[in-house]
VOGU-3710 file (C-alpha; in Angstrom, 3 decimals, decimal comma):
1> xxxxxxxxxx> -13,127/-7,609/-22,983  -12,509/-4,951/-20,169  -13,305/-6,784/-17,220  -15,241/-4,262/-15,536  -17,262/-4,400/-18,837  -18,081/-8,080/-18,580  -19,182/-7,572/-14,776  -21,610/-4,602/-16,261  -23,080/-7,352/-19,124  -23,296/-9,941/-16,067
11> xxxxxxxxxx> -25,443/-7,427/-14,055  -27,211/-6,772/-17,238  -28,209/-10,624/-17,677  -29,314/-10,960/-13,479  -31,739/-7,733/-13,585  -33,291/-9,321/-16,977  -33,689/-12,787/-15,774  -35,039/-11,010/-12,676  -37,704/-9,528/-14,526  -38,818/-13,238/-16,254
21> xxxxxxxxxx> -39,065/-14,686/-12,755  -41,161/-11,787/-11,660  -43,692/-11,829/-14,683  -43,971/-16,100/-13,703  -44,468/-15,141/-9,839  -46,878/-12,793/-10,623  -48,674/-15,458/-13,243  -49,119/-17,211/-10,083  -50,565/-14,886/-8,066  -53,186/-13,678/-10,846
31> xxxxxxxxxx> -54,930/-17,587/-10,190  -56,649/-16,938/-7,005  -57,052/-12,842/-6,822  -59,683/-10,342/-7,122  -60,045/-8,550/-10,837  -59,256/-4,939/-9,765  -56,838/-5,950/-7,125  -55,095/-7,350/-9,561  -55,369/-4,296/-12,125  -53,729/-2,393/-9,186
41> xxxxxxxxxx> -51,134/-4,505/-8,809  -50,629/-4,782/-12,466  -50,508/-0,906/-13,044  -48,208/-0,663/-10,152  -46,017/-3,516/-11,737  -46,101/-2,104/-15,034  -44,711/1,549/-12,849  -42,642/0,038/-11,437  -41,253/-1,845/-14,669  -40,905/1,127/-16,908
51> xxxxxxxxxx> -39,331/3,037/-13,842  -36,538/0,148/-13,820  -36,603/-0,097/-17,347  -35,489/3,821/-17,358  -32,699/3,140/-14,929  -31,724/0,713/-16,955  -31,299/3,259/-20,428  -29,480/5,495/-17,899  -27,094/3,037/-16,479  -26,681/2,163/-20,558
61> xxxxxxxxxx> -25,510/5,443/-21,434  -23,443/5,542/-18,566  -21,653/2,251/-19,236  -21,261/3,353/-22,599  -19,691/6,636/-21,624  -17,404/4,737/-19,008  -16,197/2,806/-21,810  -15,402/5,222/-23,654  -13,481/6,988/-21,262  -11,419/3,546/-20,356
71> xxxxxxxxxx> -10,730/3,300/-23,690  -9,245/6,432/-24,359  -7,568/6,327/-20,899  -6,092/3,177/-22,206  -4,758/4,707/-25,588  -3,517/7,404/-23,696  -1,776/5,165/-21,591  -0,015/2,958/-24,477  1,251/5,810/-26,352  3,134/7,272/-22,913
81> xxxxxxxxxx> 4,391/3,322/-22,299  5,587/3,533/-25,833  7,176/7,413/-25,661  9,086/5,821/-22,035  10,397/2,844/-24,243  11,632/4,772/-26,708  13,393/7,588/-24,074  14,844/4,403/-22,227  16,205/3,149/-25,255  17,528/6,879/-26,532
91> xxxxxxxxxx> 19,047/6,768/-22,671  20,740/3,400/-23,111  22,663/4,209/-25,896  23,381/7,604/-24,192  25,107/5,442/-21,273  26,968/3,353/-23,954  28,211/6,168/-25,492  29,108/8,256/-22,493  30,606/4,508/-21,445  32,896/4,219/-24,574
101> xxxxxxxxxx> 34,110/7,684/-24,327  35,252/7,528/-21,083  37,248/4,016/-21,779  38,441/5,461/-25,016  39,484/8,486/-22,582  41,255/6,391/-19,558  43,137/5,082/-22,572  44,636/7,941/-24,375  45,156/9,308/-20,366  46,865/5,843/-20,198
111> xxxxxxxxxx> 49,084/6,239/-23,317  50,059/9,581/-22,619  51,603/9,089/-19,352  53,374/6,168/-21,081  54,601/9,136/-23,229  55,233/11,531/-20,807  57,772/9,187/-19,038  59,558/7,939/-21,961  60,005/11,478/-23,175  61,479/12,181/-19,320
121> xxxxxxxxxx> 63,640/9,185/-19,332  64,947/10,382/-22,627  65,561/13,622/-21,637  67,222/12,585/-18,900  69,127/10,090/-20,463  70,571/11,860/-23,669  70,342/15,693/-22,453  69,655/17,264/-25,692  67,632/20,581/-26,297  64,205/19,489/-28,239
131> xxxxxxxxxx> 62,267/19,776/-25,171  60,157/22,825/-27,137  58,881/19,908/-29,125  58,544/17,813/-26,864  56,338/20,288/-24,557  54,123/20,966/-27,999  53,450/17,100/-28,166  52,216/17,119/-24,703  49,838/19,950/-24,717  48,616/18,497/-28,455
141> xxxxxxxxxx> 47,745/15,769/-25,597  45,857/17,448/-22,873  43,980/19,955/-25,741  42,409/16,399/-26,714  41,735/15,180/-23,195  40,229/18,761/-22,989  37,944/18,065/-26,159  36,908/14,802/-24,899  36,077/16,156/-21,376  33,885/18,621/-23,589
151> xxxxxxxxxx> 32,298/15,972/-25,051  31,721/13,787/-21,853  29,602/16,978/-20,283  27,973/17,245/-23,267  26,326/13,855/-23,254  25,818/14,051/-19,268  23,501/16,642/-20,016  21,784/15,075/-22,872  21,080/12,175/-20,226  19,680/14,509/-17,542
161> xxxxxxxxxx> 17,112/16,249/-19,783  16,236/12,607/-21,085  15,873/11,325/-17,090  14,064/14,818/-16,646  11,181/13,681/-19,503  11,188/10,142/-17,740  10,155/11,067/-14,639  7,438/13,335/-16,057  5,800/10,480/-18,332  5,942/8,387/-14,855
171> xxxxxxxxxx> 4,182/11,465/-12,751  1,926/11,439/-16,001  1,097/7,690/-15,866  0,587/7,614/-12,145  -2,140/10,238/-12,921  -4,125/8,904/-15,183  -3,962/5,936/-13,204  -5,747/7,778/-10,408  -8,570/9,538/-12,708  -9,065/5,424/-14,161
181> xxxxxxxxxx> -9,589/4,443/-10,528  -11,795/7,402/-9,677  -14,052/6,385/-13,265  -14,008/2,364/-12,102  -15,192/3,421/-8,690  -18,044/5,536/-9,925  -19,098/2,693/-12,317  -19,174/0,355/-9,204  -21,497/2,661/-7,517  -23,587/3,386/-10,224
191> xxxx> -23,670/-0,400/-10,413  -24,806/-0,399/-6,899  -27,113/1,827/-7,418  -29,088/0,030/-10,183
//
């Protein structure tokens, strides 16, 4: 159980036990007293009673409202916990991805300046006239560095918009967090109250 609940029950049990030590003082006091004094008393006893007894309806209603409201707070609150979860999963694989692109990219980069300076050693060594096809294989080169560059700017952006909805669930959260406060508080002073 909610344990502002269980303090509202525990209230609950004091005012009635309250009451049944009131009705055994008052058995007491009916021993020695004069008839209609004691029909005052009794009426304004009995006033008195009911007038609690309405509180207590009210303060019923009220706990049962408060509950209510906790407990869709509550549901509220698990489905955002369970939306962030899922976006910080969706992010982590983002970052893994982004992660094994950019390895898979230092290595072609790697690989084709291992390239690049064999073909210039070549060159230089045997002095022959294919450089045209040479100069094709190397932009073949940086047109795929370009296309993974593409795709690394891509994915950066897919992680800012996912960051982006994070932080809103977390402003969200640390709202309703505030409103639950502001409904425990008023149950405490209706509690007070009573």
């Amino acid at each position: 159980k909610n344990i502002l609940l269980i303090s509202v029950e525990k209230e609950e049990e004091l005012i009635l036990e309250e009451l049944e030590n009131l009705k055994e003082q008052l058995k007491e006091q009916l021993k020695d007293r004069d008839l209609e004094d004691l029909r005052g008393e009794l009426q304004k006893e009995k006033n008195d009673f009911e007038k609690l007894n309405e509180n207590i309806k009210d303060w019923e209603k009220e706990k049962l409202i408060l509950e209510e409201n906790i407990n869709k707070l509550q549901k509220e609150k698990n489905d955002i916990d369970k939306e962030e979860a899922k976006n910080h999963e969706a992010i982590s694989k983002e970052k893994e991805l982004i992660a094994s692109i950019k390895k898979d990219m230092e290595e072609r980069e790697i690989l084709f300046k291992e390239k690049e300076k064999e073909y210039l050693n070549l060159k230089e060594e045997i002095k022959i006239s294919n450089v045209e096809e040479e100069i094709s294989r190397i932009r073949a080169y940086d047109k795929k560095i370009e296309e993974y560059n593409k795709v690394i700017k891509n994915e950066r952006e897919v992680l800012e918009s996912e960051n982006n909805k994070r932080e809103e669930i977390i402003k969200q959260i640390n709202i309703m967090e505030i409103e639950l406060g502001k409904i425990i508080e008023a149950g405490k002073e209706k509690k007070n109250f009573i």
